[in-house]
Every structure is written in structure tokens, then in C-alpha cells.
PDB file of N, CA, C and O in Angstrom, chain B, residues numbered from 101:
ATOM      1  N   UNK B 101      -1.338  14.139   7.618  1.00  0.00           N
ATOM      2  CA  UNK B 101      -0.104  13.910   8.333  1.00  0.00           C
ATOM      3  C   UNK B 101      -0.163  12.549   8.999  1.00  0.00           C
ATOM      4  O   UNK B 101      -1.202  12.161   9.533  1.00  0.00           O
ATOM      5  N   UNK B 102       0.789  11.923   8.975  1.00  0.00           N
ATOM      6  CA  UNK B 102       1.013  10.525   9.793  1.00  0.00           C
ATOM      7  C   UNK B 102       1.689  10.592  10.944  1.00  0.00           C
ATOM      8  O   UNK B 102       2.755  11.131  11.245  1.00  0.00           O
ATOM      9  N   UNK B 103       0.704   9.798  11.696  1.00  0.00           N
ATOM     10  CA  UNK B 103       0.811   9.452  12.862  1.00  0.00           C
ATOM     11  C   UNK B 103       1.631   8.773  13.432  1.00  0.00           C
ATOM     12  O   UNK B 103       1.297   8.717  14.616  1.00  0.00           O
ATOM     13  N   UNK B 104       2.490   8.241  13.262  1.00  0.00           N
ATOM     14  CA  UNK B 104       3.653   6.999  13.555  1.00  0.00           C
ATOM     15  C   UNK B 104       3.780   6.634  14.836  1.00  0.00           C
ATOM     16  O   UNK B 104       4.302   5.548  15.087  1.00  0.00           O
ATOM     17  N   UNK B 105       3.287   7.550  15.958  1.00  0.00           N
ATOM     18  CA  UNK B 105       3.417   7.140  17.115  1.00  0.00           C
ATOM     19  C   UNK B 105       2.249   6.449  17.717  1.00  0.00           C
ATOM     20  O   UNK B 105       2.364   6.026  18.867  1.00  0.00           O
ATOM     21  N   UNK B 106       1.310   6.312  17.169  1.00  0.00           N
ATOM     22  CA  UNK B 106      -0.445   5.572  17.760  1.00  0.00           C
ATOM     23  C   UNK B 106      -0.131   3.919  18.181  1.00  0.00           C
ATOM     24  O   UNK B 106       0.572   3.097  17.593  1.00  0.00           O
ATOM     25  N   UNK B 107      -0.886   3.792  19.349  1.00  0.00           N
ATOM     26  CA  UNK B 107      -0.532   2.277  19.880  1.00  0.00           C
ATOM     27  C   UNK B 107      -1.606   1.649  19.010  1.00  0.00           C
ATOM     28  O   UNK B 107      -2.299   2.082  18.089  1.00  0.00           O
ATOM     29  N   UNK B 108      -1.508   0.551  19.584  1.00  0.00           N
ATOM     30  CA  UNK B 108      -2.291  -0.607  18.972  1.00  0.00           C
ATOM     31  C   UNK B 108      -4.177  -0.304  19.230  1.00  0.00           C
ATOM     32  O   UNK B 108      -4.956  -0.961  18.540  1.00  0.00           O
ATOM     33  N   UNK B 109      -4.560   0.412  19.950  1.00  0.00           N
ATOM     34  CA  UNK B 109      -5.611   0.679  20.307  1.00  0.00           C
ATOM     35  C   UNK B 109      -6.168   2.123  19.767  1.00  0.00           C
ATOM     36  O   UNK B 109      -7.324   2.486  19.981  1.00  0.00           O
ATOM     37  N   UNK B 110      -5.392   2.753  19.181  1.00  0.00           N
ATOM     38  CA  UNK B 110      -5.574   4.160  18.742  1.00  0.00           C
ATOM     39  C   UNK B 110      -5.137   3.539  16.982  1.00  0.00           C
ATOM     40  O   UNK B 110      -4.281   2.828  16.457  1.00  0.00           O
ATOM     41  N   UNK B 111      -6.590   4.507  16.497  1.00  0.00           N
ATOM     42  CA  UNK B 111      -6.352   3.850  14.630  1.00  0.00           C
ATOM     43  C   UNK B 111      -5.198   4.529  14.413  1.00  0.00           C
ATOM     44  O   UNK B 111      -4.826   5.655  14.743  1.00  0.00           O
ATOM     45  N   UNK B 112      -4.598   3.469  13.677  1.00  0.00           N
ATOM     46  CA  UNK B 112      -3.356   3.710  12.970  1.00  0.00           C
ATOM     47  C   UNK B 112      -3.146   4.352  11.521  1.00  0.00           C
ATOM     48  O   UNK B 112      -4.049   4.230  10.693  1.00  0.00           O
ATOM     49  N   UNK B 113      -2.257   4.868  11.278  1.00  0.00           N
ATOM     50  CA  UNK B 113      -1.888   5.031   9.547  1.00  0.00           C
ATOM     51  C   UNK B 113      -2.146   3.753   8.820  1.00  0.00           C
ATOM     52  O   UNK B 113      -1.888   2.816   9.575  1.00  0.00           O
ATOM     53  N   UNK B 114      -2.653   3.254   7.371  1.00  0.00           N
ATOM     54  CA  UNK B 114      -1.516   2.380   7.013  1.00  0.00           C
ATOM     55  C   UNK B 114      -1.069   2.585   6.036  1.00  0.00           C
ATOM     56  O   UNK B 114      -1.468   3.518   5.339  1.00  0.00           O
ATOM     57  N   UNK B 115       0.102   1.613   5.601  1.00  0.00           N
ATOM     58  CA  UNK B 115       0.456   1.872   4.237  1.00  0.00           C
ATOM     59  C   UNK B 115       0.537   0.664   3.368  1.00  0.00           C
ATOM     60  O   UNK B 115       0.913  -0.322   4.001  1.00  0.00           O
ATOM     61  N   UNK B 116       0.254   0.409   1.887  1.00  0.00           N
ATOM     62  CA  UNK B 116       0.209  -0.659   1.065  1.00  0.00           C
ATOM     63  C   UNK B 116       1.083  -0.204   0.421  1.00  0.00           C
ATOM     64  O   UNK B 116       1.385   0.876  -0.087  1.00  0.00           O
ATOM     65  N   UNK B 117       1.719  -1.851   0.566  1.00  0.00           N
ATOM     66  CA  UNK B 117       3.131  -2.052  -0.485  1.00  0.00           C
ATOM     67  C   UNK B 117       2.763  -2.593  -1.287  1.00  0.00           C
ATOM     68  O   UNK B 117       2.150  -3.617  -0.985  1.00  0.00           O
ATOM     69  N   UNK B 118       2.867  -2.337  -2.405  1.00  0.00           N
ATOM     70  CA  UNK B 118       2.418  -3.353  -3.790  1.00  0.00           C
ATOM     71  C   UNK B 118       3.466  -3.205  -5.048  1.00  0.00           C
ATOM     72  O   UNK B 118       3.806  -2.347  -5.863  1.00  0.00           O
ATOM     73  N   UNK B 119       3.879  -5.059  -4.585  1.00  0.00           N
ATOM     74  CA  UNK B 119       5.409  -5.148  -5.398  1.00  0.00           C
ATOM     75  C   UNK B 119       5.316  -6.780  -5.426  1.00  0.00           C
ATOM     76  O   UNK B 119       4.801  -7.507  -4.577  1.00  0.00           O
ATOM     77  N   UNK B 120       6.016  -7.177  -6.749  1.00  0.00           N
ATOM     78  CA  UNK B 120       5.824  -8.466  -7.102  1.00  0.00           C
ATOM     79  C   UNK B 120       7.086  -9.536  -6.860  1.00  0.00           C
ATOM     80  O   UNK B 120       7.265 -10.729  -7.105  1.00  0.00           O
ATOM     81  N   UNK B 121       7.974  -8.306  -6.158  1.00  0.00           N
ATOM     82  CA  UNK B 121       9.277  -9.310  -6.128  1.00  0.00           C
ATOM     83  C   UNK B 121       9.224  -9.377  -4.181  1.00  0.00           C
ATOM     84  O   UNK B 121       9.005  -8.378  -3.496  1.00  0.00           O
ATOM     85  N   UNK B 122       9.414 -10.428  -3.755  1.00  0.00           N
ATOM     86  CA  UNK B 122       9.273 -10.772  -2.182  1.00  0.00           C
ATOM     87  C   UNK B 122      10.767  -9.830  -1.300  1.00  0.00           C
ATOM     88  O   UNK B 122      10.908  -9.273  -0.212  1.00  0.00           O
ATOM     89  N   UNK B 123      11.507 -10.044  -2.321  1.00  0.00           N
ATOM     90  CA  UNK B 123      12.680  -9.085  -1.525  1.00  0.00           C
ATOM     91  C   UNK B 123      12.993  -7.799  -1.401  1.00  0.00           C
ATOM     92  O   UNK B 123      13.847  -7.189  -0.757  1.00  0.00           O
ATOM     93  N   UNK B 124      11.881  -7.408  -2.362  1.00  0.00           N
ATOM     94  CA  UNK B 124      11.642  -5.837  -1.847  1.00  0.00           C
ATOM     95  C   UNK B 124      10.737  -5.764  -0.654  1.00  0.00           C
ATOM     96  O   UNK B 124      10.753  -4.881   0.203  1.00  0.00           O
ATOM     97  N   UNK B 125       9.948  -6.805  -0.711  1.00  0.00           N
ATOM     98  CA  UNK B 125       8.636  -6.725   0.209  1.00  0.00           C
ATOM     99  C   UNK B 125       9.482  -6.802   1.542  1.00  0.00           C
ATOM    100  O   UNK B 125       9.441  -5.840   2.309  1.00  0.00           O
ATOM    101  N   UNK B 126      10.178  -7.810   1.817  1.00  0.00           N
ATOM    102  CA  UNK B 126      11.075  -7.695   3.093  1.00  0.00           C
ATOM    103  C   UNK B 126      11.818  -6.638   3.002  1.00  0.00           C
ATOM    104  O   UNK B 126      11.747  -6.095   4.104  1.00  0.00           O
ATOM    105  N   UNK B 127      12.348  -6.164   2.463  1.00  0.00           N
ATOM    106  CA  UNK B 127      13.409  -4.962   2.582  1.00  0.00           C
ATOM    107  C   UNK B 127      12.394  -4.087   3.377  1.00  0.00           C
ATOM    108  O   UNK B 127      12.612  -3.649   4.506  1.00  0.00           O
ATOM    109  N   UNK B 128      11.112  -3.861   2.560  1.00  0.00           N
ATOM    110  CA  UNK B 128      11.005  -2.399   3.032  1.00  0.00           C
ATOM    111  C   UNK B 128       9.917  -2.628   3.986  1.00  0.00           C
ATOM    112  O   UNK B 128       9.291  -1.582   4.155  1.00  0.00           O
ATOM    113  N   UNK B 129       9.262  -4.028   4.967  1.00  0.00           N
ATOM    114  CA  UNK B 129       8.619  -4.299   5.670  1.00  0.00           C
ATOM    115  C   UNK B 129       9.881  -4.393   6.934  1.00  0.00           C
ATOM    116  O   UNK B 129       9.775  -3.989   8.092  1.00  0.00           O
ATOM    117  N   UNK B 130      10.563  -4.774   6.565  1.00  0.00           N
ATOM    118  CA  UNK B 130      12.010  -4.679   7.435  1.00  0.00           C
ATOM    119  C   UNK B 130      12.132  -3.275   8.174  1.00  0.00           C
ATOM    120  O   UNK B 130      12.201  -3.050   9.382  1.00  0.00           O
ATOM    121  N   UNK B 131      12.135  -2.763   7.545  1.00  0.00           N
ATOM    122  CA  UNK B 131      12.581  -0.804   7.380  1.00  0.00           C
ATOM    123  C   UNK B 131      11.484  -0.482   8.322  1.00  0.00           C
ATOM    124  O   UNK B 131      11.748  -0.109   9.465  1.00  0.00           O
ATOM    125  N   UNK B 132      10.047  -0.631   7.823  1.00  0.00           N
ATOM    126  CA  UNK B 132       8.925  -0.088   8.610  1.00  0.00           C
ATOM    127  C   UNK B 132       8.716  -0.682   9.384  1.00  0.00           C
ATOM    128  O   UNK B 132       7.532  -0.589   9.707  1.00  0.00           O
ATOM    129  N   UNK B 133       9.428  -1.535  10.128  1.00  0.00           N
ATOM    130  CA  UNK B 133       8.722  -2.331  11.356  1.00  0.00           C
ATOM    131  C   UNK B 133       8.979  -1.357  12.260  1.00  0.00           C
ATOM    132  O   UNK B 133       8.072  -0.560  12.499  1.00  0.00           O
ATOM    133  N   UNK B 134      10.286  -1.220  12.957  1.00  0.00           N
ATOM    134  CA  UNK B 134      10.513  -0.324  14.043  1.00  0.00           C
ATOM    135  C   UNK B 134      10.046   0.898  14.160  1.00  0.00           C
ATOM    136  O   UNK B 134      10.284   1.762  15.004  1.00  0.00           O
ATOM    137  N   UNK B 135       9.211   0.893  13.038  1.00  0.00           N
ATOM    138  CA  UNK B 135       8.474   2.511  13.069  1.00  0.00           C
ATOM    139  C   UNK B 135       7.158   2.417  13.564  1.00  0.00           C
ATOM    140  O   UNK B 135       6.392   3.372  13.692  1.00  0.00           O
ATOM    141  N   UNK B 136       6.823   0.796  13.942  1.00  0.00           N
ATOM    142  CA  UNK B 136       5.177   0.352  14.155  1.00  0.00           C
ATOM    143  C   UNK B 136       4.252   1.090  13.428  1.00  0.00           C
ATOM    144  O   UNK B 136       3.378   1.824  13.887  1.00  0.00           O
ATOM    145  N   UNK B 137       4.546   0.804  12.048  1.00  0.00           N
ATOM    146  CA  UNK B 137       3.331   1.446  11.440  1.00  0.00           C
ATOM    147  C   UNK B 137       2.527   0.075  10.631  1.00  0.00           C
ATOM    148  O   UNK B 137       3.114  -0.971  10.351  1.00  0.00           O
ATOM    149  N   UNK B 138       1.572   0.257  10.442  1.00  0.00           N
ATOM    150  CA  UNK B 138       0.844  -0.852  10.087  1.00  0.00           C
ATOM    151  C   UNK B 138       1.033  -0.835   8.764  1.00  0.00           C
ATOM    152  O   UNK B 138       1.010   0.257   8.197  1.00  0.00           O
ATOM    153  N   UNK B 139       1.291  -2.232   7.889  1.00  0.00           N
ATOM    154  CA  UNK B 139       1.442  -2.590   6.237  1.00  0.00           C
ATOM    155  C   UNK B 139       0.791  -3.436   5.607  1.00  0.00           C
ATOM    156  O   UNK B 139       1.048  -4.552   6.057  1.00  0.00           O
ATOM    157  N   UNK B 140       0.123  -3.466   4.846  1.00  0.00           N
ATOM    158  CA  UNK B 140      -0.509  -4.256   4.079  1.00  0.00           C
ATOM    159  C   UNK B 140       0.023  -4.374   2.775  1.00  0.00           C
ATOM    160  O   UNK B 140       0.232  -3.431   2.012  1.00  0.00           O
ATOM    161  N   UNK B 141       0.301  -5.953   2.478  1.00  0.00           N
ATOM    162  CA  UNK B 141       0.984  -6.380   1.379  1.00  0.00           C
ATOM    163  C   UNK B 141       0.103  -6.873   0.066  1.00  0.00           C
ATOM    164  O   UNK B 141      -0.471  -7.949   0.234  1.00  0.00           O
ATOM    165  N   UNK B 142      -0.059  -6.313  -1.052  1.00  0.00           N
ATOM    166  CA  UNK B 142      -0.661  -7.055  -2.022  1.00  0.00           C
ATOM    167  C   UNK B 142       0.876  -7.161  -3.327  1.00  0.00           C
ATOM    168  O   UNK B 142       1.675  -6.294  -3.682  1.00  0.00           O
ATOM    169  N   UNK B 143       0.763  -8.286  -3.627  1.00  0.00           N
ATOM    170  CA  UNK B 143       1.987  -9.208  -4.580  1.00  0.00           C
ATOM    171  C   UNK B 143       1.116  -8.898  -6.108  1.00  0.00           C
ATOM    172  O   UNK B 143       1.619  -9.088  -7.216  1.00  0.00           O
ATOM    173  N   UNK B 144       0.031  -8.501  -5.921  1.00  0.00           N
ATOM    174  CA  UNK B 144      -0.414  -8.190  -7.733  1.00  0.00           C
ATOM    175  C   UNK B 144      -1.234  -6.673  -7.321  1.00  0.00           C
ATOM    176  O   UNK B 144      -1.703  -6.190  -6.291  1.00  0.00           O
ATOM    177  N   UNK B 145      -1.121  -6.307  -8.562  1.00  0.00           N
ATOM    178  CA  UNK B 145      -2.026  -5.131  -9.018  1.00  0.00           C
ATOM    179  C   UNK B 145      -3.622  -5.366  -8.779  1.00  0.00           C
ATOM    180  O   UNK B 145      -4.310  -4.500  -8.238  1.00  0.00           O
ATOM    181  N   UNK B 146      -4.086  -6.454  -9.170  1.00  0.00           N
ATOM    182  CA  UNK B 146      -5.306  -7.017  -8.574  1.00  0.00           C
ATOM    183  C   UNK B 146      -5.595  -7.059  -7.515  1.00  0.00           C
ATOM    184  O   UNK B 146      -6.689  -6.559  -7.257  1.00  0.00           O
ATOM    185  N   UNK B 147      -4.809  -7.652  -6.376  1.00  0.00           N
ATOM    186  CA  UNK B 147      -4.976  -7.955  -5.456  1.00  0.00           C
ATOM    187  C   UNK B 147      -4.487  -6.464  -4.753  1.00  0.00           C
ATOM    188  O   UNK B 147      -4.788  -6.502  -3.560  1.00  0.00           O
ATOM    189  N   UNK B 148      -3.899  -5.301  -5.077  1.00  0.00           N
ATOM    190  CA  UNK B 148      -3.939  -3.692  -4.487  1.00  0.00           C
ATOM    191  C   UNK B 148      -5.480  -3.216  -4.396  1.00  0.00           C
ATOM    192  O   UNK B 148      -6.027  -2.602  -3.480  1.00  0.00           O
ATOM    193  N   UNK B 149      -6.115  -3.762  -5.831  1.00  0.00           N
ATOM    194  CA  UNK B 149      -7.321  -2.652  -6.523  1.00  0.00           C
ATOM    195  C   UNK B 149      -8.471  -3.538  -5.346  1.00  0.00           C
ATOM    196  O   UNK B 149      -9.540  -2.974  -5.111  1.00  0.00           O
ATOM    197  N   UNK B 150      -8.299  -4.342  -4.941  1.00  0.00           N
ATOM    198  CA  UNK B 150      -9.222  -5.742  -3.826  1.00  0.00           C
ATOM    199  C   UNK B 150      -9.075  -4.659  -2.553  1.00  0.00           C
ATOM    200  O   UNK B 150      -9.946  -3.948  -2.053  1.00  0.00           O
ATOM    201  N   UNK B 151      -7.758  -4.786  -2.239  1.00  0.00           N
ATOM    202  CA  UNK B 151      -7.368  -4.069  -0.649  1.00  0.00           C
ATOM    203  C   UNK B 151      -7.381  -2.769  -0.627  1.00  0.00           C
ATOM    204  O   UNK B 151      -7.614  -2.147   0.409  1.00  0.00           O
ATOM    205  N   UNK B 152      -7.114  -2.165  -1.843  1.00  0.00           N
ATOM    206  CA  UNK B 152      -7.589  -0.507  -1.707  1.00  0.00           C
ATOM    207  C   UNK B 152      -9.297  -0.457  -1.603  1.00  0.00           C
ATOM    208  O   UNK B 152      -9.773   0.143  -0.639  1.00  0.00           O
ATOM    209  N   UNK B 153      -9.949  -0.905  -2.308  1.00  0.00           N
ATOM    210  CA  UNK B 153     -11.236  -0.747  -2.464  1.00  0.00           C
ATOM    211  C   UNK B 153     -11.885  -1.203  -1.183  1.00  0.00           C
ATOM    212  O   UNK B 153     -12.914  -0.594  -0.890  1.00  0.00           O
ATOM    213  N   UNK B 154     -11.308  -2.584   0.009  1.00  0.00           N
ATOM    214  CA  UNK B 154     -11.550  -2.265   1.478  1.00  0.00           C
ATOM    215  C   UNK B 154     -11.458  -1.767   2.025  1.00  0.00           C
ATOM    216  O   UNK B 154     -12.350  -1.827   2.871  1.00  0.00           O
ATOM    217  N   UNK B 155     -10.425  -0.757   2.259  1.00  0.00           N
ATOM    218  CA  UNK B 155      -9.853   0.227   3.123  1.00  0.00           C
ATOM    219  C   UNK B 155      -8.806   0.979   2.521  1.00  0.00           C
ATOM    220  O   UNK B 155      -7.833   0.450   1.982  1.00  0.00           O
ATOM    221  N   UNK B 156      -9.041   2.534   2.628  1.00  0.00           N
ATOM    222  CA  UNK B 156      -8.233   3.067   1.785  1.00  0.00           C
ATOM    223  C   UNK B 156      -7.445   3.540   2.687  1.00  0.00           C
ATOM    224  O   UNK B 156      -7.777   4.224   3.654  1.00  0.00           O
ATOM    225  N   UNK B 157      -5.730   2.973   2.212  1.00  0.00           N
ATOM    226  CA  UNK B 157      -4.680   3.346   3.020  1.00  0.00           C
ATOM    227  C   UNK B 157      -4.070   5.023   3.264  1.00  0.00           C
ATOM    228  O   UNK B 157      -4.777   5.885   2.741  1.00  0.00           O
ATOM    229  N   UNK B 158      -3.240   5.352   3.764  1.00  0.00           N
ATOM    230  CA  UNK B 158      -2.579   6.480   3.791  1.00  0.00           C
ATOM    231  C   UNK B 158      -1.609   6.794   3.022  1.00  0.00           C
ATOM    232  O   UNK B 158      -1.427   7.936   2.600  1.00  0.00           O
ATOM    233  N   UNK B 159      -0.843   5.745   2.748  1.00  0.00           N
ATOM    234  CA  UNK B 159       0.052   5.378   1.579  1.00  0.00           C
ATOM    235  C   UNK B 159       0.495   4.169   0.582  1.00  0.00           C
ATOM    236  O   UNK B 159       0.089   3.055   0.912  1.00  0.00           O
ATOM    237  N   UNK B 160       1.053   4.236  -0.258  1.00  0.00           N
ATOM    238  CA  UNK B 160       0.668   3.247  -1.371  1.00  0.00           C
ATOM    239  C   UNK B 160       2.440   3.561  -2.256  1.00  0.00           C
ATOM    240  O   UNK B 160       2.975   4.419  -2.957  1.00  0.00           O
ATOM    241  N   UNK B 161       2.778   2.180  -1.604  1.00  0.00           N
ATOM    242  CA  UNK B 161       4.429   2.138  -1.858  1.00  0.00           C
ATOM    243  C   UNK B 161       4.221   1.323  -3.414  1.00  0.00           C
ATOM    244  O   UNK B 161       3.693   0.211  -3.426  1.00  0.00           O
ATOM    245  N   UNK B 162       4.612   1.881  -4.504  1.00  0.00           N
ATOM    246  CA  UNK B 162       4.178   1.234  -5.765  1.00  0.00           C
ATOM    247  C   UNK B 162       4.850   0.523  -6.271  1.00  0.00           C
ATOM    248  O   UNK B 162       5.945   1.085  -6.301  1.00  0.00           O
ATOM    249  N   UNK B 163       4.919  -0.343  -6.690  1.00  0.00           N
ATOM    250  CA  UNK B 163       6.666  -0.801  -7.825  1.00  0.00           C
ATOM    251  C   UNK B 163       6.045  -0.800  -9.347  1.00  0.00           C
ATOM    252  O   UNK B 163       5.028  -1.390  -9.713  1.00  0.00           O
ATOM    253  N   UNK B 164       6.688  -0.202  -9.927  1.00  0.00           N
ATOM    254  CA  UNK B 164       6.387   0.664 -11.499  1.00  0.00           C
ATOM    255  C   UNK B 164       6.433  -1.029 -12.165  1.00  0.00           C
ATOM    256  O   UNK B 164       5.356  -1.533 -12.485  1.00  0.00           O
ATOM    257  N   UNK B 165       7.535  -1.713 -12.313  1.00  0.00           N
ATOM    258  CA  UNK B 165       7.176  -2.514 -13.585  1.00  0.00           C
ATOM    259  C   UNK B 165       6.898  -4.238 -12.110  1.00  0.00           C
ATOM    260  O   UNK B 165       7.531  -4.745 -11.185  1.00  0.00           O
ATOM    261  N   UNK B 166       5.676  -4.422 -12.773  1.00  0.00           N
ATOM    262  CA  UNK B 166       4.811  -5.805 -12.776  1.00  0.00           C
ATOM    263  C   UNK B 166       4.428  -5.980 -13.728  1.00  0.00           C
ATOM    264  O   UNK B 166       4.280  -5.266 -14.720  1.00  0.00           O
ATOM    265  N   UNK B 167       4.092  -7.625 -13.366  1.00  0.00           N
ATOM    266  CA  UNK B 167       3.787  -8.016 -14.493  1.00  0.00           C
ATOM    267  C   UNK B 167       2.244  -7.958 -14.766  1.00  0.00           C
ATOM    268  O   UNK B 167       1.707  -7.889 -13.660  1.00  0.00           O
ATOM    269  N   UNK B 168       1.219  -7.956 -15.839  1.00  0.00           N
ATOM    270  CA  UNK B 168      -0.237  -8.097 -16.261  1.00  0.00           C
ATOM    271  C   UNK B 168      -0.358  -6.025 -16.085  1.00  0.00           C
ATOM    272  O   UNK B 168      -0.665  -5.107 -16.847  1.00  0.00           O
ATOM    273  N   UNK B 169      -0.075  -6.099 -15.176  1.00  0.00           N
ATOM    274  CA  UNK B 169      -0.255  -4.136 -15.183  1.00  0.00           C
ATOM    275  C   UNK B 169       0.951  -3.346 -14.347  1.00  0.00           C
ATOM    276  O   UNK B 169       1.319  -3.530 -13.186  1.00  0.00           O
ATOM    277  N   UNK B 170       1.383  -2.504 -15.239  1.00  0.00           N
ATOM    278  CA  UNK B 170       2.448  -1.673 -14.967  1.00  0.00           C
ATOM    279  C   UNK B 170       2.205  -0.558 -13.517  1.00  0.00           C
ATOM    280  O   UNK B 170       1.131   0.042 -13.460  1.00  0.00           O
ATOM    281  N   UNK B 171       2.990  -0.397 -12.679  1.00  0.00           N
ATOM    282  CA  UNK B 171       2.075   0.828 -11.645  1.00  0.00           C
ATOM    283  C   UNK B 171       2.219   2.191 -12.279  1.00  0.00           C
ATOM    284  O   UNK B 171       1.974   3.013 -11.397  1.00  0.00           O
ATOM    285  N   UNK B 172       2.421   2.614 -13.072  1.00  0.00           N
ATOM    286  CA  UNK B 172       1.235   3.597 -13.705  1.00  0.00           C
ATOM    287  C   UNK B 172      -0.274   3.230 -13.890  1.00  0.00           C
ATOM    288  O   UNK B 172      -1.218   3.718 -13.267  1.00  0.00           O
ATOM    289  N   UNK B 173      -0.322   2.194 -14.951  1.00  0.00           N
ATOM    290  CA  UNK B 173      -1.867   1.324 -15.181  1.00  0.00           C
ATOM    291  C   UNK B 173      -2.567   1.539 -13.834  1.00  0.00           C
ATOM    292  O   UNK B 173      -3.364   2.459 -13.649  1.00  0.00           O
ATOM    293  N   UNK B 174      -2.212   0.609 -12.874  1.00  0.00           N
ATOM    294  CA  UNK B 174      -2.542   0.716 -10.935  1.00  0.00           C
ATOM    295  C   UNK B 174      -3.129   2.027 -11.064  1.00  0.00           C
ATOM    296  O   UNK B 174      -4.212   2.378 -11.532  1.00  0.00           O
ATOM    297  N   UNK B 175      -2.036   2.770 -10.469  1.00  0.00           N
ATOM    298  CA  UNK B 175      -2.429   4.618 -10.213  1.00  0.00           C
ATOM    299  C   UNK B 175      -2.935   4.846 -10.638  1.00  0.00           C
ATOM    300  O   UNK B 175      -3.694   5.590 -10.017  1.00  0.00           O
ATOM    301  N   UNK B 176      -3.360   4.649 -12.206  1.00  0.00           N
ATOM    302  CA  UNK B 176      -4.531   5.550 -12.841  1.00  0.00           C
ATOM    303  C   UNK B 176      -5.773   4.627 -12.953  1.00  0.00           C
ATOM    304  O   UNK B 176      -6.651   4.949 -13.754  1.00  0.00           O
ATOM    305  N   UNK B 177      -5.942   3.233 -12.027  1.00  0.00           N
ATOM    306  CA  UNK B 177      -6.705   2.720 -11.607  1.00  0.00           C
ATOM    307  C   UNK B 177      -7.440   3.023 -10.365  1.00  0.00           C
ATOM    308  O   UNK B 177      -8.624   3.294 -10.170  1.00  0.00           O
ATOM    309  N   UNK B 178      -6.374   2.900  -9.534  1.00  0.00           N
ATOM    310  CA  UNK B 178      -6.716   3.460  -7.690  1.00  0.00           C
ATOM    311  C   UNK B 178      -7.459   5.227  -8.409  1.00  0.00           C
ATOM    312  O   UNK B 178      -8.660   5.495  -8.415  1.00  0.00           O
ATOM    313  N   UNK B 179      -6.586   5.951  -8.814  1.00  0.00           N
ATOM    314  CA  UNK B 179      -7.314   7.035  -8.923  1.00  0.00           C
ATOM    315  C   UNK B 179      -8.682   7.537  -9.797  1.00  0.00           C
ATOM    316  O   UNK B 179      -9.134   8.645 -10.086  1.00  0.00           O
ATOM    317  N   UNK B 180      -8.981   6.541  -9.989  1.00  0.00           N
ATOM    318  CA  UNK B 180     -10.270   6.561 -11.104  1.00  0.00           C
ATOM    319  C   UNK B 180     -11.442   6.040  -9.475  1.00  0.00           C
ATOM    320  O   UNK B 180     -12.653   6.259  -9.474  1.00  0.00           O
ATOM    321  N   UNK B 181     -10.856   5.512  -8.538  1.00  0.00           N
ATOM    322  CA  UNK B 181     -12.013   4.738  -7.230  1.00  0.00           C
ATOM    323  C   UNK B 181     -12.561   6.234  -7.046  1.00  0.00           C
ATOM    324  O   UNK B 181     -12.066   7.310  -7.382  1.00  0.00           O
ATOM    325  N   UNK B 182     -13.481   5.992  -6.544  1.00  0.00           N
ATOM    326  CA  UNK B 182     -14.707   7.316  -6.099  1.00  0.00           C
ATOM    327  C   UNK B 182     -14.148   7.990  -4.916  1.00  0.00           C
ATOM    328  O   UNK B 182     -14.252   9.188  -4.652  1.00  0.00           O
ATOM    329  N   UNK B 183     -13.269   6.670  -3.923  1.00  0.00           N
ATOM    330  CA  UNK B 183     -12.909   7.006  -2.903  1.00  0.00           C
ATOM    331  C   UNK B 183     -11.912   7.838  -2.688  1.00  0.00           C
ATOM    332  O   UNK B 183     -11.779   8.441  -1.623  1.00  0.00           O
ATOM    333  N   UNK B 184     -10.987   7.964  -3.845  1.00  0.00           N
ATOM    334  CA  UNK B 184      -9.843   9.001  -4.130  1.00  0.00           C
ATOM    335  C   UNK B 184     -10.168  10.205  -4.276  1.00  0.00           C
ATOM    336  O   UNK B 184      -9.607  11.063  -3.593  1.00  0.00           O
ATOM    337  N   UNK B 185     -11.034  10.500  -5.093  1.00  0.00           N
ATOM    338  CA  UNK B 185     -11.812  11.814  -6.045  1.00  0.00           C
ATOM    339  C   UNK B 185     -11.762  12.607  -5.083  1.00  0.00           C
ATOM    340  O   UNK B 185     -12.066  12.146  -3.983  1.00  0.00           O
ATOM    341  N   UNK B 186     -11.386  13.971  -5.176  1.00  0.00           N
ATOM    342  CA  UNK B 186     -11.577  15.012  -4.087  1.00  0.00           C
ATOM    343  C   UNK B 186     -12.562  16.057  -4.803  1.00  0.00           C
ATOM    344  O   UNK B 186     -12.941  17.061  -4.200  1.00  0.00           O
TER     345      UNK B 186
END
């Protein structure tokens, strides 16, 4: 369950957006601000599989068609990490 109400001193949720077009990235960094939840942006599929593998988020906002790997490809990347595996 997410936390949405935790200050800056109490660990937070976060969530990764990973999308290749910048105006979704504002749209929906827009949206989640007033909710103070913490976001982390990766612009490639590469650069998700980098920032998931530092810290694994709470959620993972996907955008299906990029370019070099589709987010299906991603997902069944992130879910192959050890850190997913239940």
C-alpha cells in the first residue's frame, strides 16, 4: 500500500516513469506533484533497467511503444531482476 502522505524525512513511495516522449513526462510529473510523491524519470528502457536495478521503486508508469525496446520487452526485463522474484 502507498503511502502518499510521508514527509520528507519519513521514506517515501516512489514511482518510475519511463517514457520517451517529454510531454508525457510533464503531464504526468505535473499530476503527481501535489500528491508529494517522489518520481524518478528514466527517457530509455536502458536507463529504467540502470534505476530499477538501484532502487526498486513501488511503481513503474510504462509507455508500451519506445524506441530500441518496446515496454513489454522492459517488463519482461525488470521481471526477470532477482529483486522482483517472489
Amino acid at each position: 500500500m502507498f503511502d502518499f502522505t510521508s514527509t520528507q524525512n519519513e521514506s517515501r513511495d516512489t514511482i518510475l516513469i519511463v517514457d520517451d516522449s517529454p510531454s508525457d513526462i510533464i503531464s504526468l510529473t505535473t499530476l503527481l506533484k501535489p500528491l508529494n510523491i517522489l518520481t524518478k524519470i528514466a527517457t530509455s528502457p536502458s536507463r529504467a533497467l540502470k534505476l530499477v536495478s538501484n532502487n526498486v521503486p513501488s511503481l513503474i508508469l510504462l509507455d508500451v511503444y519506445m524506441k530500441d525496446m518496446n515496454g513489454f520487452q522492459l517488463c519482461q526485463k525488470i521481471k526477470q531482476n532477482y529483486l522482483f522474484k517472489r
